[in-house]
C-alpha positions in Angstrom: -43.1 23.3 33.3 -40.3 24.5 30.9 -37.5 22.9 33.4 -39.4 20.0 33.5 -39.8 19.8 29.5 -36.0 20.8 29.0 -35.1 18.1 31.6 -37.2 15.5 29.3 -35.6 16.5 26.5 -31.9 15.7 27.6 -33.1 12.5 29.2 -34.5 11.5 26.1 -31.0 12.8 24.2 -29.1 10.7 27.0 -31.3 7.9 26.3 -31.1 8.4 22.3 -26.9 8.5 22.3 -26.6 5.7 24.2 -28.9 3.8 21.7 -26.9 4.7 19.3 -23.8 3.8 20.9 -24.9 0.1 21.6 -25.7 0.1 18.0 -22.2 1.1 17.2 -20.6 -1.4 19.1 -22.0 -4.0 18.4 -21.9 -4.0 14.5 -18.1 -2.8 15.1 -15.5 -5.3 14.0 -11.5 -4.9 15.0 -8.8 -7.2 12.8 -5.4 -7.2 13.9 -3.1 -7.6 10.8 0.7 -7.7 10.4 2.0 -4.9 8.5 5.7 -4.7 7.3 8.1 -1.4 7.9 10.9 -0.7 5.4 12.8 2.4 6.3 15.1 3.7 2.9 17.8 6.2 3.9 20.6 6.9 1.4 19.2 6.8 -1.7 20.1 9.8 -3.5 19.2 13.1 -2.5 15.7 11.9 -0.8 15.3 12.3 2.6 14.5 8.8 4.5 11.0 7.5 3.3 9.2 5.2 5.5 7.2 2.3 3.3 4.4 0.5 5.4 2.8 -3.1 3.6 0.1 -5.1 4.3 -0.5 -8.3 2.4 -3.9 -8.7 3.8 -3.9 -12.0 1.9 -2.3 -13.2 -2.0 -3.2 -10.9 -4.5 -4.7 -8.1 -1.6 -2.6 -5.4 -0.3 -2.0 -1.8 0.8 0.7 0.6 0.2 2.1 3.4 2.2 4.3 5.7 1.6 5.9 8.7 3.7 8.7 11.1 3.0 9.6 14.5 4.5 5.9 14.9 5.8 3.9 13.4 3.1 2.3 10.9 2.9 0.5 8.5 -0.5 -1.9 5.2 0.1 -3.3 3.0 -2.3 -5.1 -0.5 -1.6 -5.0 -3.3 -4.3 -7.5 -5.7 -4.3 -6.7 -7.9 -7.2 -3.0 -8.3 -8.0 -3.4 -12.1 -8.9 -1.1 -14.6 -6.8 1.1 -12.3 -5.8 2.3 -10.3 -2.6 2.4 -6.1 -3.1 6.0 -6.4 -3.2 5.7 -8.5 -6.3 3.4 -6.3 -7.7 4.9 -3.1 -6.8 8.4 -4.7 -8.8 6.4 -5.5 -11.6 4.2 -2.3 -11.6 5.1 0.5 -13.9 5.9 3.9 -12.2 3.5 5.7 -13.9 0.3 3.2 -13.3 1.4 3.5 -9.2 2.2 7.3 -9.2 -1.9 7.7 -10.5 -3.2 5.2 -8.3 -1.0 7.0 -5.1 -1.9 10.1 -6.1 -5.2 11.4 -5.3 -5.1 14.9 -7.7 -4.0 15.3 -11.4 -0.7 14.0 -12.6 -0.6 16.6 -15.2 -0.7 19.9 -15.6 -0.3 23.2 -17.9 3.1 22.9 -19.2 3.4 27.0 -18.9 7.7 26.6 -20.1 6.2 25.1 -23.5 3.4 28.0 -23.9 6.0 30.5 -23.6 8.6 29.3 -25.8 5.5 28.2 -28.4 4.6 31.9 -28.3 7.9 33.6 -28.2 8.4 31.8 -31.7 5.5 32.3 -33.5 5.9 36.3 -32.4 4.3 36.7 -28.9 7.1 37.7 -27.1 4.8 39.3 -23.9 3.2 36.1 -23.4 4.9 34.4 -20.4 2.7 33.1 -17.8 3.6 31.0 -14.9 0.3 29.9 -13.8 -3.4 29.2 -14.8 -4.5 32.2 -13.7 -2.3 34.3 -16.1 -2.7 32.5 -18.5 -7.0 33.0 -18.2 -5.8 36.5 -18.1 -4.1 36.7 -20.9 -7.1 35.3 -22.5 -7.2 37.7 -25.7 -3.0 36.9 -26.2 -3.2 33.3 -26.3 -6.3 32.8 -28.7 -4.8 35.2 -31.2 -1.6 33.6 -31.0 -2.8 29.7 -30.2 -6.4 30.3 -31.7 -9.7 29.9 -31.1 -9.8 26.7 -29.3 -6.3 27.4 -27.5 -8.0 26.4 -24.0 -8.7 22.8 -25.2 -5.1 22.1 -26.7 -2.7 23.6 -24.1 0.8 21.6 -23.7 0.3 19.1 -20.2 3.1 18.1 -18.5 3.4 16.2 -15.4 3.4 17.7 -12.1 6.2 18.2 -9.5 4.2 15.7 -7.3 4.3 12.9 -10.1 8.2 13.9 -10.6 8.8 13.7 -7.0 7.2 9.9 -6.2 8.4 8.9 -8.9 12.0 8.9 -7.6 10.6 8.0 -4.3 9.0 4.9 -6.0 12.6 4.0 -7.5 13.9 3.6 -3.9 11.0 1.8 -2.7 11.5 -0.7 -5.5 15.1 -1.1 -5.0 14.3 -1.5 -1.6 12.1 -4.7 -2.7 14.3 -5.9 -5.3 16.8 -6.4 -2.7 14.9 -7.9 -0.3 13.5 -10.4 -3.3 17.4 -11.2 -4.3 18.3 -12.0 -0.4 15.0 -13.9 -0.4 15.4 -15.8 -3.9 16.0 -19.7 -3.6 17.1 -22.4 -5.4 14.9 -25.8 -5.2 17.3 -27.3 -3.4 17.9 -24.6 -1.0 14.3 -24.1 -0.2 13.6 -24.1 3.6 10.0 -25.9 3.3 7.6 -26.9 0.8 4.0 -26.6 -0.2 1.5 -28.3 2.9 4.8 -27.7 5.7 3.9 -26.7 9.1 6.3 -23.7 10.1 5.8 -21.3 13.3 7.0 -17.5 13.3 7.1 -17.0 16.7 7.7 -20.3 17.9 4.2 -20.7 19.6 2.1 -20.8 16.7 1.5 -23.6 13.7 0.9 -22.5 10.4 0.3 -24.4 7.1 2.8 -23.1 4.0 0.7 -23.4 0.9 0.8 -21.3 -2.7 5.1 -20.8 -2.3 5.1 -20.2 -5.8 8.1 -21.0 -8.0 11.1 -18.7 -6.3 9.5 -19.4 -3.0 9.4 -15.8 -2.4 6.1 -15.4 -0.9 3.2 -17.7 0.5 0.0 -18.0 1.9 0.0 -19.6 5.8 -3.4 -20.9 7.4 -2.8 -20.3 11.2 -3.6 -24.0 12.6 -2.7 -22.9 16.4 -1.5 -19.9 18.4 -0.7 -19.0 22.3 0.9 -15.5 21.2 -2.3 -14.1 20.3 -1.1 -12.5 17.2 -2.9 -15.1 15.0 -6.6 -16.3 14.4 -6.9 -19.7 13.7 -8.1 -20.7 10.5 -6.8 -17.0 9.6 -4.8 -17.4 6.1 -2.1 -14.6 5.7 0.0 -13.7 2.5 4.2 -13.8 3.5 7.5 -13.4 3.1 8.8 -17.1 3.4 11.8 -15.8 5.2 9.4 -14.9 8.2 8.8 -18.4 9.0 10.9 -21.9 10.0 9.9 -25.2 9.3 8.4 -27.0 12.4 10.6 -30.3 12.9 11.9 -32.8 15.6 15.2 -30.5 16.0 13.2 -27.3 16.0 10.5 -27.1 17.7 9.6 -30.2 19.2 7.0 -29.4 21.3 4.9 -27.5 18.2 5.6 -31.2 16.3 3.5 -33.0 19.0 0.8 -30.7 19.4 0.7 -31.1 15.5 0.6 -34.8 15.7 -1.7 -35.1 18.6 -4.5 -33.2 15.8 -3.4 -34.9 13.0 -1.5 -32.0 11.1 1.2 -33.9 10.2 -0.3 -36.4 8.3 -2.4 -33.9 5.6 
């Protein structure tokens, strides 16, 4: 009888995970998205640092950041009309180190508690780290006083120091992409309500250029790559795409006309 009970059991556990499983999968979604790879070597004494973006549309991103083994992430959900890179050129370095970060930017400033003490007479304080200064608990109130644990020097950490400079390459890295990528009305490839491709087997719709024609927002209209969703609206780099035209790509301008695109 027990083998027979034990047998029910697992059947019963078989039965139960694979429940579970068809659950699983059938709630689960999977989204494709196009994500952007700047790699920044040469920039002073950093190793290379690898910078992954996703504008998942205008004003909605996520930033990644590796170098020498580590790694920061931070997604933005309302950045107004702009792509991350934008945003990221516009952002102060302090406001993105905190949002990368995931501990504390600051920390005991330990050089400022020694000198502080050493002057006012305290010459065997010298600590190095939280815990001696906890253990020199007796030293530091007679010298800071009695509420010398709420007003200790902060400073910010090696970690803040450290992305920081990272974050100055990354932005050079966009600025120089956004002076490559500036254009003057008249040299502007398309317009607001163009049809452009990327690939050359898809249709998109330019809309939202904005004034340097920078960035964009492109409703997929058509796709055979399977890269796209149609009706899918993507936030861009304008220099991605070409304008869809009787000398370039002919064949995308009849398929256009046949629906009617060209005319909106």
């Amino acid at each position: 009888m027990a083998r027979i009970t034990l047998a029910s059991r697992r059947g019963a556990a078989v039965a139960l995970t694979g429940v579970v499983r068809l659950r699983l999968e059938s709630t689960m979604n999977t989204e494709k998205r196009t994500t952007e790879t700047y790699v920044i070597t040469g920039f002073g004494d950093l190793d290379a640092v690898t910078v992954y973006v996703t504008n998942y549309k205008l004003g909605q991103g996520k930033l990644v950041i590796e170098c020498y083994g580590e790694a920061w992430a931070h997604y933005w959900g309302a950045m107004g009309d702009r792509a991350l890179q934008e945003f990221v050129l516009k952002a102060d370095n302090t406001y993105l180190a905190m949002k990368l970060i995931r501990g504390d930017t600051r920390q005991t400033d330990f050089n400022e508690i020694n000198e502080l003490a050493h002057k006012r007479g305290f010459p065997n304080i010298c600590v190095t780290s939280d815990v001696e200064v906890a253990m020199m608990a007796d030293e530091m109130a007679e010298c800071f006083g009695g509420d010398w644990m709420i007003d200790l020097p902060q400073c910010y950490t090696t970690e803040y120091h450290y992305l920081g400079r990272i974050l100055n390459a990354v932005k050079a890295a966009f600025n120089e992409e956004r002076v490559k990528d500036e254009l003057l009305p008249d040299d502007r490839p398309f317009k607001d309500g163009d049809l452009v491709t990327r690939t050359g087997a898809d249709i998109h719709r330019a809309t939202d250029l904005g004034n340097d024609c920078f960035s964009g927002e492109f409703e997929c209209l058509y796709d055979t790559s399977g890269i796209y969703v149609v009706g899918e609206v993507e936030s861009n780099l304008v220099r991605r795409y070409q304008k869809i035209t009787e000398q370039h790509y002919p064949h995308l301008l009849e398929i256009a006309m046949i629906h009617g695109w060209d005319r909106v």
